[in-house]
C-alpha positions, -999 to 999 in steps of 0.1 A, spaced: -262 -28 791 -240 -55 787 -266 -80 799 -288 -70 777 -267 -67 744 -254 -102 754 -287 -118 758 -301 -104 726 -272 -124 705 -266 -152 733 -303 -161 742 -300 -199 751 -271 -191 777 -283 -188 818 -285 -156 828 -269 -162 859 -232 -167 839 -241 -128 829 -245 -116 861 -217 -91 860 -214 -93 901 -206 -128 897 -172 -122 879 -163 -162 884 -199 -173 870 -193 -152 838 -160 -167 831 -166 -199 832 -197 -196 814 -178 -180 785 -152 -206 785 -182 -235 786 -194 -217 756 -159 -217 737 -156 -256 745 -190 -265 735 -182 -245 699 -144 -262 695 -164 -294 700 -191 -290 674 -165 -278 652 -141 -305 654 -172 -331 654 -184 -312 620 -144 -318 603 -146 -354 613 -177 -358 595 -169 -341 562 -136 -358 566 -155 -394 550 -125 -407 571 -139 -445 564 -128 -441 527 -95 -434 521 -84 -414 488 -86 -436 460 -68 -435 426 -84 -432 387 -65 -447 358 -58 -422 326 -59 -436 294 -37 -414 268 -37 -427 233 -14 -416 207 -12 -418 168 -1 -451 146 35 -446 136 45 -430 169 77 -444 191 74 -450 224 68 -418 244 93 -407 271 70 -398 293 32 -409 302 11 -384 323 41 -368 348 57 -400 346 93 -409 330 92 -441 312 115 -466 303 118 -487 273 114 -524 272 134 -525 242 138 -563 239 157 -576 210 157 -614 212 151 -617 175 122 -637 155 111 -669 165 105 -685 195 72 -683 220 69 -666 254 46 -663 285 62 -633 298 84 -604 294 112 -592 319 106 -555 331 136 -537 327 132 -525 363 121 -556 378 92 -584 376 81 -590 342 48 -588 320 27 -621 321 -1 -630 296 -30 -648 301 -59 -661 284 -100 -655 289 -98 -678 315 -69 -670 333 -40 -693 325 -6 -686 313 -10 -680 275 21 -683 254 23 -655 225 48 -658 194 80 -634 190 89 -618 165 105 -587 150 85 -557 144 99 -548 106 94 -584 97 54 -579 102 36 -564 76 10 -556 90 29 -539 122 31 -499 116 69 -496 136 71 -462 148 102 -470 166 142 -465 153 149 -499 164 138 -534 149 122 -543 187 98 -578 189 65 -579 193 48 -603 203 20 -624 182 -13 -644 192 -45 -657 172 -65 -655 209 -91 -633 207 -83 -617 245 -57 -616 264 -44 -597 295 -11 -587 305 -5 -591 341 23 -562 353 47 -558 375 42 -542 410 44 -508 415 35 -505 376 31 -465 380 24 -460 337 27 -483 310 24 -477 271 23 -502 242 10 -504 206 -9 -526 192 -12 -541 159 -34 -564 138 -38 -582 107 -74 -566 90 -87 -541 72 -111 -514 73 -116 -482 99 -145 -496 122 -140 -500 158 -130 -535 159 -113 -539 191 -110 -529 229 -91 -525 262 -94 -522 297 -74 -519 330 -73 -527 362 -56 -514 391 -47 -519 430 -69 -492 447 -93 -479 425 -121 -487 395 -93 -485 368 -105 -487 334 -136 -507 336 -157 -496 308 -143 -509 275 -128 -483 253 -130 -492 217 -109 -485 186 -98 -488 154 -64 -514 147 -57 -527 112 -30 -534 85 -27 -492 86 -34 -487 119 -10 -493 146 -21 -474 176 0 -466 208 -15 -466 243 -7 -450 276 -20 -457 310 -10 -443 342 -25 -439 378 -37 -410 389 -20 -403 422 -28 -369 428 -51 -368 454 -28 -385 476 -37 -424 468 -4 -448 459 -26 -469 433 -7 -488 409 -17 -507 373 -28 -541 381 -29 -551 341 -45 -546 306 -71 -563 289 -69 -565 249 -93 -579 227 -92 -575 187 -91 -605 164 -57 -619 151 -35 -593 163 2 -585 180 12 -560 208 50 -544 215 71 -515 217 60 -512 257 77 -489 278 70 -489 319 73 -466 350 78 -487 381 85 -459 409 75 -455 443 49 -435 456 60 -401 468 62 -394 508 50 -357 502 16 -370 499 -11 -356 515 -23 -365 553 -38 -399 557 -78 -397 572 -64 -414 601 -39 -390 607 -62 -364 603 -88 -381 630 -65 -385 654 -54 -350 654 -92 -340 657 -96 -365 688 -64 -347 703 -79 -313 702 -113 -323 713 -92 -344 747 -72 -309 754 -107 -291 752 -119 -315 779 -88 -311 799 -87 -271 798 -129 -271 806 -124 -292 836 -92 -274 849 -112 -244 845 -146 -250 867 
């Protein structure tokens, strides 16, 4: 009965491992079977695992309305305020974090561009959302990009500009260290009534430790300010790295071989 009930489910096994007289045979034809299945299992994980591309990060954009201060927080991230003060006048290629490294602006082609500062309620055309009389910082370029700092986790900023109307006359991407970032150009509206705020921070969610690379602006004459940053480090509850994951696989499959062999 037994031979019969096993060879209706188990047809591809040799009959000679069902032979119930043959109590050795049968045993280590079932434990043949249980290796073969832990092997195609743990073969199957591996390959669902994609472990040649590791988890990789997105960049959110979250804008807020003209007017609005610097937010305290971007995404999950706490932010901290730039809140520079040096007072009008003066020009300036970068801007020290208040954590560490510093914001650097370049030009279209890459070199170190050097942007006027000056006082945020001294601009007309700059809607101030903040308490404070903070600078911003000034430039008749028609693109620039704002190299941050490393481990740049969120960043925010406004943006102002010297023109009128409500069309779409500007736009911004971002790039970051391990992912696509903000690549397609999001456009918007920036005028003498229109001071918009930006944040950006990196998606690290799925286990990736991306961080913001920099920003891309390009309106006409224009300023940008009020930035705020996150520089922290990535967290160490994370989930598993592929490799870890592989190498755990390759373990189980080694103590399969082990236990088939010490059992024939």
């Amino acid at each position: 009965m037994i031979i019969k009930y096993t060879k209706k489910y188990l047809g591809t096994i040799n009959a000679k491992w069902l032979n119930i007289n043959q109590t050795n045979s049968f045993t280590i034809g079932v434990r043949s079977i249980m290796f073969k299945h832990l092997t195609v299992i743990t073969l199957f994980a591996l390959t669902t695992l994609n472990l040649s591309s590791p988890a990789s990060a997105s960049l959110i954009l979250a804008p807020y309305a003209s007017g609005t201060a610097t937010p305290t927080t971007i995404g999950d991230y706490n932010m901290t305020d730039f809140a520079v003060t040096n007072g009008a006048g003066g020009r300036t290629t970068n801007v020290m974090s208040p954590i560490s490294g510093s914001l650097n602006f370049r030009d279209a082609d890459g070199n170190a561009l050097s942007l006027t500062r000056r006082l945020a309620n001294d601009v007309s055309w700059w809607g101030n959302g903040e308490t404070s009389d903070y600078d911003i910082y000034t430039t008749s370029n028609y693109l620039v990009t704002i190299l941050l700092p490393e481990n740049t986790r969120a960043f925010s900023f406004s943006i102002g500009a010297n023109l009128g109307g409500t069309r779409n006359n500007a736009w911004l991407t971002a790039s970051e260290s391990n992912g696509s970032g903000i690549d397609n150009k999001y456009w918007f509206n920036v005028s003498r009534d229109n001071t918009p705020g930006f944040g950006i921070y990196a998606d690290n969610s799925a286990g990736s430790c991306s961080a913001i690379s920099s920003v891309t602006i390009d309106p006409e004459y224009w300023g940008v300010g009020n930035f705020s940053i996150n520089q922290d480090s990535c967290s160490t509850t994370s989930v598993p790295e592929p490799s870890s994951i592989a190498l755990l696989a390759i373990g189980l499959i080694g103590f399969s071989i082990f236990r088939h062999k010490s059992s024939t």
